[in-house]
GUKEFI-621288 format. One record per residue (C-alpha): residue number from 0; y, x, z. Coordinates in steps of 0.1 Angstrom, whole numbers, plus 5000, padded with zeros to 4 digits. Layout:
% GUKEFI-621288
<atom><resi>NUM</resi><y>Y</y><x>X</x><z>Z</z></atom>
...
END
This chain:
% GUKEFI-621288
<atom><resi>0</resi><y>2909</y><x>7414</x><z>8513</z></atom>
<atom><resi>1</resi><y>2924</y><x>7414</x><z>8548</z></atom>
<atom><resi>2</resi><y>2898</y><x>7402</x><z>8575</z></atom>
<atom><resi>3</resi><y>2911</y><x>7365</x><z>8591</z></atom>
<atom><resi>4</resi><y>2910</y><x>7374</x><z>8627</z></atom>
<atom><resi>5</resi><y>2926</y><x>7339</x><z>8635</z></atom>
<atom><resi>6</resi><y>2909</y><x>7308</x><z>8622</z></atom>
<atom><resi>7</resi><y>2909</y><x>7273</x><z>8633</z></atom>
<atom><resi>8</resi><y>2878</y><x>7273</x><z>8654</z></atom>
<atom><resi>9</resi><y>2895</y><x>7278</x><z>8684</z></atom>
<atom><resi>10</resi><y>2911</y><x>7243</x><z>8677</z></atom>
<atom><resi>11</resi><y>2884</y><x>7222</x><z>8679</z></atom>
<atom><resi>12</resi><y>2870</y><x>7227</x><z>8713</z></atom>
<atom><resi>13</resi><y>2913</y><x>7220</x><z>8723</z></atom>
<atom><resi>14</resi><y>2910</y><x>7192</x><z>8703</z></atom>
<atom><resi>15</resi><y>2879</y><x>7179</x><z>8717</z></atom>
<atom><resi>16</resi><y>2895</y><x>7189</x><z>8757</z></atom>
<atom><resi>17</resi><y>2929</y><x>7169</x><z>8746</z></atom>
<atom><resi>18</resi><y>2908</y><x>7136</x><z>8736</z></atom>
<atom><resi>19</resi><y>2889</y><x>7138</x><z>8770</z></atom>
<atom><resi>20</resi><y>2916</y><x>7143</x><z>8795</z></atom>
<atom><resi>21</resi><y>2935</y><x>7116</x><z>8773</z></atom>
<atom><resi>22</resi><y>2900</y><x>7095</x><z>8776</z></atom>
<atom><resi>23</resi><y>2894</y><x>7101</x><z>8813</z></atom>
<atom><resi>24</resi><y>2937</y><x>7093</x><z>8820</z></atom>
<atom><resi>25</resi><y>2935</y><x>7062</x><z>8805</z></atom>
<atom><resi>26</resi><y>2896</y><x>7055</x><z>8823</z></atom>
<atom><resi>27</resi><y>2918</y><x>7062</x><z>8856</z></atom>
<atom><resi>28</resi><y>2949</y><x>7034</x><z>8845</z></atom>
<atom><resi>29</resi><y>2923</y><x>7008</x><z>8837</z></atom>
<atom><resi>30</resi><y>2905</y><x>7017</x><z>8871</z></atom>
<atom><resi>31</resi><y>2935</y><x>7010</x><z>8888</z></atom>
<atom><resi>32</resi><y>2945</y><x>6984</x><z>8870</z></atom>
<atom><resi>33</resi><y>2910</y><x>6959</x><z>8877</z></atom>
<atom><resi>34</resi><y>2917</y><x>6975</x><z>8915</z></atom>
<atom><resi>35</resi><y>2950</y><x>6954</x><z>8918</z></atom>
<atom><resi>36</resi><y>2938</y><x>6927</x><z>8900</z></atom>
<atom><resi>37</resi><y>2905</y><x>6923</x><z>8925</z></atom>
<atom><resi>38</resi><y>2934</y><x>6928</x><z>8955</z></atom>
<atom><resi>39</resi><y>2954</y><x>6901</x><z>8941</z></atom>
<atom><resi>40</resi><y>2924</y><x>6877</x><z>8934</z></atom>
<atom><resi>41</resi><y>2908</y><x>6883</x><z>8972</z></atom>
<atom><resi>42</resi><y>2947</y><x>6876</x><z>8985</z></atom>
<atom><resi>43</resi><y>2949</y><x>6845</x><z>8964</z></atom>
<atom><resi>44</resi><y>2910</y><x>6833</x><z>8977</z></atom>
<atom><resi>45</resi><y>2925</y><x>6843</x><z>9015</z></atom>
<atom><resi>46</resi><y>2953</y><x>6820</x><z>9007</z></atom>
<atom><resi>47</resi><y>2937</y><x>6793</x><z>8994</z></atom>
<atom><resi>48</resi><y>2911</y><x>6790</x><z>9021</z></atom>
<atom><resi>49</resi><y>2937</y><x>6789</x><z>9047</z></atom>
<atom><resi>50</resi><y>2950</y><x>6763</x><z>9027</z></atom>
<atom><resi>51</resi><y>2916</y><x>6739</x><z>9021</z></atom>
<atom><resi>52</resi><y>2912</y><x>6741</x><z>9059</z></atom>
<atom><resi>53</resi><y>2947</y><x>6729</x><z>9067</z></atom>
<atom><resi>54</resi><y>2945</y><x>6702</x><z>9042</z></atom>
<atom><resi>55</resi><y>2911</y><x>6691</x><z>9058</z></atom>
<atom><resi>56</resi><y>2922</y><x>6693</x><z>9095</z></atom>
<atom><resi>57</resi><y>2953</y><x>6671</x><z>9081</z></atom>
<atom><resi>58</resi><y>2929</y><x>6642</x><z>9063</z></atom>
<atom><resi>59</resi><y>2902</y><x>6647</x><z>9096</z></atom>
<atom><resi>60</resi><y>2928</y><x>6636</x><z>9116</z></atom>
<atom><resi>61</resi><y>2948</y><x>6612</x><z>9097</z></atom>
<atom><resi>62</resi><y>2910</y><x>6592</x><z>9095</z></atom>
<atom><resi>63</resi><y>2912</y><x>6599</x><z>9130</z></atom>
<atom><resi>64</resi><y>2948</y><x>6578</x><z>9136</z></atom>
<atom><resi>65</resi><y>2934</y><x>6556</x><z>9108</z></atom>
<atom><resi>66</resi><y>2904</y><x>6546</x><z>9126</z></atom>
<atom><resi>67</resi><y>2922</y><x>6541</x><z>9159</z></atom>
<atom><resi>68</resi><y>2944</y><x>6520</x><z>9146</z></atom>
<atom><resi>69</resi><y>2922</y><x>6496</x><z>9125</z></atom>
<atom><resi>70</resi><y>2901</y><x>6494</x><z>9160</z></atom>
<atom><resi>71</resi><y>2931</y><x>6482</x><z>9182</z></atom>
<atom><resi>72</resi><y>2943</y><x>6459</x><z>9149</z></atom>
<atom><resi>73</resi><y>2905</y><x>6445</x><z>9149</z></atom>
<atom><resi>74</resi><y>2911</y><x>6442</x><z>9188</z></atom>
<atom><resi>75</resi><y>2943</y><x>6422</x><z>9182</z></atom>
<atom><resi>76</resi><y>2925</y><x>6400</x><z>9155</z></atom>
<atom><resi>77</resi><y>2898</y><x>6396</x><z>9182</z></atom>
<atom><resi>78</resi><y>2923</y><x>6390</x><z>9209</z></atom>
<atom><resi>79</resi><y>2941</y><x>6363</x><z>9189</z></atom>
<atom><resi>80</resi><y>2912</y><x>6347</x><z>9174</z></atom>
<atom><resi>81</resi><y>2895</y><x>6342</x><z>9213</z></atom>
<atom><resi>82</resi><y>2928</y><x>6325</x><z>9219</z></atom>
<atom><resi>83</resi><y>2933</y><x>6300</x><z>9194</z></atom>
END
């Protein structure tokens, strides 16, 4: 009988080094991956702030010309109703 001098446990421990670099690639894509997605969520929450304070400035002020009006139209009522 000849002596094996070359078996297969030297593939194991490659196996086993293959499956964790492949792991610990794939632990970096998904790590990057939730990065841009947190990115793109605080952008869209940046954006939409900005917006919900323009909106409100807009209706703040358009109760603002609202009100002014309906006082110089109660004025006017008042106005016409001394008069008659």
């Amino acid at each position: 009988m000849h002596p094996e001098t070359l078996t297969y446990q030297w593939l194991t421990p490659i196996l086993i080094s293959l499956i964790g670099l492949f792991v610990s690639i794939i632990g970096v894509m998904i790590k990057g991956y939730l990065q841009s997605i947190d990115k793109n969520i605080e952008k869209v929450k940046t954006d939409l702030i900005f917006h919900v304070e323009k909106v409100e400035s807009f209706i703040a002020k358009a109760n603002e010309r609202y009100f002014e009006v309906d006082k110089r139209v109660t004025r006017l009522e008042d106005h016409y109703s001394i008069r008659k």
